[in-house]
C-alpha positions as CSV (number, residue, x, y, z in Angstrom):
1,X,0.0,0.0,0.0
2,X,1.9,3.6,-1.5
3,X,1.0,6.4,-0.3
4,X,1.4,9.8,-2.0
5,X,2.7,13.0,-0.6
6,X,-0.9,14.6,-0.7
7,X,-2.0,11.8,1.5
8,X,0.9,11.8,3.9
9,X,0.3,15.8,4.2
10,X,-3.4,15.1,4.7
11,X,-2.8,12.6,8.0
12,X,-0.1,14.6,9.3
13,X,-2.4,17.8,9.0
14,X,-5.4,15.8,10.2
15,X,-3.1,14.6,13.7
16,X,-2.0,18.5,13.7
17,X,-5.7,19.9,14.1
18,X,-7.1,16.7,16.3
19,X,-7.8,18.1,19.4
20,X,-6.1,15.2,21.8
21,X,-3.1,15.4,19.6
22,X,-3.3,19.2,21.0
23,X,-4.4,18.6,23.9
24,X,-1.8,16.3,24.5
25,X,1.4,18.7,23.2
26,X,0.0,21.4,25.9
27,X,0.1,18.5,28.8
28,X,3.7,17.8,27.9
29,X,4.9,21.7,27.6
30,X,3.0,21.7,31.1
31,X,5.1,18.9,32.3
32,X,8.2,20.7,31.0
33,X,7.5,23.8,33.2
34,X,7.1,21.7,36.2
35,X,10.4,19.7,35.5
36,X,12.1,23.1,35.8
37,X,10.7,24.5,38.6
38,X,11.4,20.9,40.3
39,X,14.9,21.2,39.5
40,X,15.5,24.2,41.5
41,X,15.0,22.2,44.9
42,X,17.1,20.0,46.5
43,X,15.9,16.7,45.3
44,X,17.7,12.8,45.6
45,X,20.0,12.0,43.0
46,X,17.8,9.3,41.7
47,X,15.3,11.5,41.1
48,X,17.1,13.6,39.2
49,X,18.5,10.8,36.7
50,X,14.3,10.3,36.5
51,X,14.1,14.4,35.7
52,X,16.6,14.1,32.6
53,X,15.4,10.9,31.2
54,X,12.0,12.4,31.3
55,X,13.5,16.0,29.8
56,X,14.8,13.9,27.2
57,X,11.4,12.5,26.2
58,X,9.8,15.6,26.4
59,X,12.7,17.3,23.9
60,X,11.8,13.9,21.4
61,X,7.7,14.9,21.6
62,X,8.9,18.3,20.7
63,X,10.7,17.7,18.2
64,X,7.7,14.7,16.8
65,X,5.5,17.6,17.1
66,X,7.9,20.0,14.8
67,X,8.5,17.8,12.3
68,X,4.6,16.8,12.3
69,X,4.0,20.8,11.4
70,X,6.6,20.9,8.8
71,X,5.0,17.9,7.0
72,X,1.6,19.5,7.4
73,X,2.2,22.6,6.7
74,X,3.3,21.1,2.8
75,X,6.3,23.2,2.4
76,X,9.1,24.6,4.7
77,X,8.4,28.1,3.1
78,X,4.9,27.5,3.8
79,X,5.4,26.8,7.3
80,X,8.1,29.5,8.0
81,X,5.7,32.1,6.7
82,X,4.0,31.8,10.0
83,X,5.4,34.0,13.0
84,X,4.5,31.4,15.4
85,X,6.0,28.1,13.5
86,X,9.2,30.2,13.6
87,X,8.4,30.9,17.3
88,X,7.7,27.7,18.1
89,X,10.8,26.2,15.6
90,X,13.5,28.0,17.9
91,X,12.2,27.0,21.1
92,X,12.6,23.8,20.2
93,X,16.1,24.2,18.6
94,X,17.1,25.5,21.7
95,X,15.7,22.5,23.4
96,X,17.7,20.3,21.7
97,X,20.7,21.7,22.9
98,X,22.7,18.9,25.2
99,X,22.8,19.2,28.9
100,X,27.0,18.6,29.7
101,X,28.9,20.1,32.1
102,X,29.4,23.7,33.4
103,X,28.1,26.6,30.9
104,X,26.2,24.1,29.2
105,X,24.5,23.3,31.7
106,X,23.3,26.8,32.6
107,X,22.5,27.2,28.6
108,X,20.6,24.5,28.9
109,X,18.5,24.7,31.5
110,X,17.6,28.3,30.3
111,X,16.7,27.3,26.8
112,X,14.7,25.0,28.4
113,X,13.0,27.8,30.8
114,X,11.5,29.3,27.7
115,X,9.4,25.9,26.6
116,X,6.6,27.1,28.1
117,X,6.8,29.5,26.2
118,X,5.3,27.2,23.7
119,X,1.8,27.6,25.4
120,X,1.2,31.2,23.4
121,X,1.4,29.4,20.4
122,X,-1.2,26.8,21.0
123,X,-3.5,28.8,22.6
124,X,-5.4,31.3,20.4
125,X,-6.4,33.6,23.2
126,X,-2.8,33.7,24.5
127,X,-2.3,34.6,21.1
128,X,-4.1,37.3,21.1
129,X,-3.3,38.8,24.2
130,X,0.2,38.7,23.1
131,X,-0.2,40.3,20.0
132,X,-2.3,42.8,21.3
133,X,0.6,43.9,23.9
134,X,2.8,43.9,21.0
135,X,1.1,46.4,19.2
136,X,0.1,48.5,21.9
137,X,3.8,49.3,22.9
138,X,4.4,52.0,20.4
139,X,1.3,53.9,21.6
140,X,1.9,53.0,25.1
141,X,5.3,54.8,24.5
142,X,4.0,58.0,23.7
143,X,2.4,57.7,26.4
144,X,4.8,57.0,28.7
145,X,6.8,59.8,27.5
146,X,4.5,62.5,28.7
147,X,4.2,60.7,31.7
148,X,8.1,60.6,32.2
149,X,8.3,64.4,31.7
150,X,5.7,64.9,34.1
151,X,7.6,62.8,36.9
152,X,10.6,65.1,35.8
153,X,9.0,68.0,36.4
154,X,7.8,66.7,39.6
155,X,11.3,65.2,41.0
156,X,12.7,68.5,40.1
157,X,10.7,70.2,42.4
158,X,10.7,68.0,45.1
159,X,14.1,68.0,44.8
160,X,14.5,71.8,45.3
161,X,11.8,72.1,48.0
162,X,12.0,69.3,49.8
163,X,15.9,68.0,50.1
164,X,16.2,70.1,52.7
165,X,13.8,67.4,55.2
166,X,14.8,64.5,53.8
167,X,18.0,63.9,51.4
168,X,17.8,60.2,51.0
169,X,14.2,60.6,49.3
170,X,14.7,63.9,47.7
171,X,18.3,64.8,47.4
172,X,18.9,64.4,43.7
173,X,16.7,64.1,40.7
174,X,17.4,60.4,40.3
175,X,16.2,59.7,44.0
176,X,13.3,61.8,43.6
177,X,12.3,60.1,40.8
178,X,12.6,56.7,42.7
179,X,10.7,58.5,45.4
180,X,7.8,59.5,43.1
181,X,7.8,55.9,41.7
182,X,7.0,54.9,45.3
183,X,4.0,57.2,45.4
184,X,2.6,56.0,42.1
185,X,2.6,52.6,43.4
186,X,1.1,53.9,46.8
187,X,3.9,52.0,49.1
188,X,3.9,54.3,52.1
189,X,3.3,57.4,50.5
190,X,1.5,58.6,53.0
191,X,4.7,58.5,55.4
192,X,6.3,61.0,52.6
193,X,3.4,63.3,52.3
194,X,3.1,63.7,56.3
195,X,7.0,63.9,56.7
196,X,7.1,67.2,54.0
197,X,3.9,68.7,55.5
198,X,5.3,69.2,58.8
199,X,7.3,71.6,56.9
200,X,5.5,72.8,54.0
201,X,1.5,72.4,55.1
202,X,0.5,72.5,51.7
203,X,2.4,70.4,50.2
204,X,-0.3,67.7,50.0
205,X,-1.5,69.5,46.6
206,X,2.0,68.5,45.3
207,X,1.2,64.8,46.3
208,X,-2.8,64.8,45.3
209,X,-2.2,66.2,41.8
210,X,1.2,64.0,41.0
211,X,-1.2,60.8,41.6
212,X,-4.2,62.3,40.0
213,X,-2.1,62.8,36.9
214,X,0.0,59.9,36.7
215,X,-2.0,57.0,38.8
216,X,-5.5,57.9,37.3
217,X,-4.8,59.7,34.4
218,X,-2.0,57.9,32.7
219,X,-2.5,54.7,33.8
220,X,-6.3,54.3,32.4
221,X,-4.9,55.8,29.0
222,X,-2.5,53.0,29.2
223,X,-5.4,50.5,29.8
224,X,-7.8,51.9,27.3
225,X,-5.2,51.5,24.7
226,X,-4.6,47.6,25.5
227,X,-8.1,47.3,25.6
228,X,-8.2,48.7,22.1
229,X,-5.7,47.1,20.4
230,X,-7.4,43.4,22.0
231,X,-10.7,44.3,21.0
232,X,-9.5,44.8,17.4
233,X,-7.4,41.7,17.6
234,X,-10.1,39.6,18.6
235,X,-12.4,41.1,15.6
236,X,-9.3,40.4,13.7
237,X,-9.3,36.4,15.0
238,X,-12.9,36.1,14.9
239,X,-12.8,37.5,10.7
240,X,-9.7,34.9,9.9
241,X,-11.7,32.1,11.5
242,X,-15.1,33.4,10.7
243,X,-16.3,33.0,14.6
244,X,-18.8,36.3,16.1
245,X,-20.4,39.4,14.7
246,X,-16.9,39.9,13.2
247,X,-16.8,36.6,11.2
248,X,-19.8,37.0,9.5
249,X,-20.3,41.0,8.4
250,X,-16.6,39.6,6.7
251,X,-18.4,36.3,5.5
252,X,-21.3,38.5,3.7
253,X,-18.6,41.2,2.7
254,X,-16.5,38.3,0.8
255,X,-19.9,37.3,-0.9
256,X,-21.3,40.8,-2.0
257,X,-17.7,40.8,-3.2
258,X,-18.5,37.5,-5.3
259,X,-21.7,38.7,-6.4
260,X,-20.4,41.6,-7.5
261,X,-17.9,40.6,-9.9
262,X,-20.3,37.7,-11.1
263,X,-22.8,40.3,-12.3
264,X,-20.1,42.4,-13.6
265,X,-19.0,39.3,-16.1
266,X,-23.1,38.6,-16.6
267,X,-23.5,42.2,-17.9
268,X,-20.5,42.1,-20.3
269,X,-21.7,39.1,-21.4
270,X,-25.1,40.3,-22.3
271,X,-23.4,43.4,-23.7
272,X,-21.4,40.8,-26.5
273,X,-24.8,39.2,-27.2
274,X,-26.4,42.3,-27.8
275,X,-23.4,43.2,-29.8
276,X,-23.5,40.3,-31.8
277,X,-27.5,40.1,-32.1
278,X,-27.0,43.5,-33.4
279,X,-24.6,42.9,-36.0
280,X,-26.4,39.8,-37.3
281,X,-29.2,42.1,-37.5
282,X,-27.6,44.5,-39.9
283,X,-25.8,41.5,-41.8
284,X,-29.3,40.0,-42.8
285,X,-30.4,43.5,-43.7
C-alpha cells in the first residue's frame, strides 16, 4: 500500500488539528515547566536521573511535534511564513541543545525555561493577548513619554523644595524620581506626604495632583489602549476564523464581493450578445 505526498500531508495535517493530539502537546509543555521548577530544589539524585530521562522525552515529543508541522504545513516556506511556527521552531532548537557540564548546563537549562513558552502558540487567546501587547507598545510609548516628563518636572521640584527634610528621598533628581515611583505605586506614601507637610503644610497638593495625573490619568490611558488594540485583535481572530459578529459581516462582505464581480461578467456578457445580435441584425439586412 503507497501512499502519495498529498495523502501523507493530509494525516499529518489531520493529527495536527485533532484536538487530543493538542491537547496532549499542551500537557507535555506543562510537564516541562514543572520539570524546571522541580529542578530548583534540592531533590535525591535518583530523582534527578528520572528528571533528565523524562526531559529527554519531552525534547523527542517536541521535536515529533515539529516535524509533524513541517509535513503538514506542505512546504518549509509554507510553514516559516508563520510568526508562530518560527516561534515555536527556535524554542525547540534550543531544546535540543545537550545538557553537559558547566556553561552548558546553565544554557541548557535556560533554553529550556522558555518551553513554556510554547503555550502562546497553541493557545489562540494567548495569542491574542500577546499580539495585542505587542502592538500596543508604540502607543503606550508616547504615552509613557508625557508621563516621564511629568515625573521630571515633579522630582525636580521635590528635589529643590523638599531635600532640605529629607535627602535620602529627595536629594537628587534620580532619588526623587525613585521616590515619586513609590508614590505611584502607593507604598507608604502617605509617610512621605506627612513627613514634608510638617514643613510645608501645603504640600499635600503637590502629592494629590502628582497621583491624579499619573495613577488615574495615565495609567487608564495605558489600559484603554490595551483594551483597544485586543478588541481589534479579537475582531481580527474572529474574521480569519469566521467565529462572532466579526466573522460573519466579513463572510457577507467576501460574498457581496463574489456577487459583484459575477454580475459584472453577466453584464458584459449580455453586452457581446447584444453586440453580436446587433450585427447579425444589420448583416441579414
Amino acid at each position: 500500500m503507497s501512499f502519495s505526498s498529498e495523502s501523507i500531508q493530509s494525516r499529518f495535517a489531520a493529527l495536527h488539528q485533532n484536538k487530543f493530539f493538542e491537547f496532549f502537546v499542551i500537557s507535555v509543555i506543562v510537564i516541562s515547566a514543572l520539570m524546571v521548577g522541580v529542578k530548583t530544589y534540592d531533590i535525591h539524585p535518583g530523582f534527578i536521573t528520572v528528571m533528565n530521562w523524562l526531559d529527554i522525552g519531552v525534547t523527542v515529543l517536541f521535536s515529533i511535534e515539529i516535524i509533524t508541522r513541517m509535513v503538514a504545513a506542505g512546504s518549509l516556506k509554507a510553514f516559516f511564513s508563520k510568526g508562530w511556527n518560527v516561534f515555536d521552531f527556535i524554542i525547540v532548537t534550543g531544546s535540543l541543545v545537550p545538557l553537559g557540564d558547566g556553561q552548558m548546563v546553565l544554557l541548557g537549562r535556560l533554553l529550556r525555561i522558555f518551553r513554556v513558552l510554547r503555550l502562546i502558540s497553541m493557545i489562540p487567546e494567548l495569542q491574542i493577548l500577546l499580539t495585542a501587547f505587542v502592538k500596543s507598545i508604540p502607543r503606550m510609548g508616547y504615552v509613557s513619554l508625557l508621563m516621564f516628563i511629568i515625573f521630571y518636572i515633579y522630582a525636580a521640584f521635590g528635589s529643590i523644595f523638599f531635600s532640605n527634610i529629607n535627602e535620602s528621598l529627595w536629594g537628587n533628581i534620580s532619588v526623587s524620581l525613585l521616590t515619586l515611583f513609590r508614590v505611584a505605586t502607593f507604598e507608604d506614601w502617605t509617610d512621605v506626604m506627612y513627613e514634608t507637610m510638617e514643613v510645608y503644610p501645603i504640600s499635600w497638593i503637590y502629592y494629590l495632583t502628582f497621583i491624579f495625573i499619573v495613577a488615574f490619568v495615565f495609567l487608564n490611558m495605558m489600559i484603554g489602549i490595551v483594551l483597544d488594540v485586543m478588541q481589534k485583535e479579537h475582531e481580527r481572530y474572529d474574521m480569519e476564523h469566521g467565529e462572532g459578529e466579526a466573522g460573519e459581516v466579513h463572510w457577507l462582505r467576501v460574498h457581496n464581493e463574489l456577487m459583484e464581480q459575477r454580475l459584472v461578467k453577466m453584464e458584459e456578457v449580455l453586452r457581446r450578445i447584444e453586440k453580436q445580435t446587433a450585427s447579425g441584425l444589420e448583416s441579414n439586412k
